[in-house]
N, C-alpha and C positions, 0 to 999 in steps of 0.2 A: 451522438450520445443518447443513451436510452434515457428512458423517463423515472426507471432509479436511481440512474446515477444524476440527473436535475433534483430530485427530489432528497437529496439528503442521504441516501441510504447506502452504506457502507457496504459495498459489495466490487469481489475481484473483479476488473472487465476484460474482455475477450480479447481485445486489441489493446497495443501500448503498454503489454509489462516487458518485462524482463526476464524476473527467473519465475515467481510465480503472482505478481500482480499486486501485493501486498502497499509497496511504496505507491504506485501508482491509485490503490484505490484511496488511500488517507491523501493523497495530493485532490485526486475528484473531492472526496469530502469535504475537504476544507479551503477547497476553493485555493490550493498551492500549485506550483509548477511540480509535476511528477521529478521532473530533472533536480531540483531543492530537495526534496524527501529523500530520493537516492544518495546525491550527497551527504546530505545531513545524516544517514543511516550508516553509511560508510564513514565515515568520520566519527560516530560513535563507537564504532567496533573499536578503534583505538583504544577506545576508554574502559579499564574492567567492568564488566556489568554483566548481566545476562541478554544483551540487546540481539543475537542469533537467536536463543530461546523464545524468545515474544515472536521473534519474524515467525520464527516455523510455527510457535503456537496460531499465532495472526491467519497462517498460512491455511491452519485448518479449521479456523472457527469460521475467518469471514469468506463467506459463500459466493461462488463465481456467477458472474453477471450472463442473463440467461440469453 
């Protein structure tokens, strides 16, 4: 694990996503199981919302780990 993702900072990393790193980097943040955040995220979809919108927003705000 690099010393941004110890340090707090919310960024995609290179190893361990899936489609594009999103779940897995708020699981690094906050100190959750990346496998909970996938769940949890899928599991919302069921629910109306815009929670696809935010992934992909998510997708291209927060910056991949170098």
């Amino acid at each position: 694990m690099s010393t941004a993702m110890r340090g707090g900072a919310l960024v995609r990393p290179r190893y361990g996503r899936m489609i594009a790193g999103v779940c897995a980097a708020l699981a690094h943040r906050f100190g959750w199981s990346p496998k909970t955040v996938r769940i949890a995220f899928v599991l919302s979809c069921l629910l109306p919302g815009p929670q696809f919108l935010l992934y992909v927003a998510m997708w291209i705000i927060i910056p991949k780990e170098r």
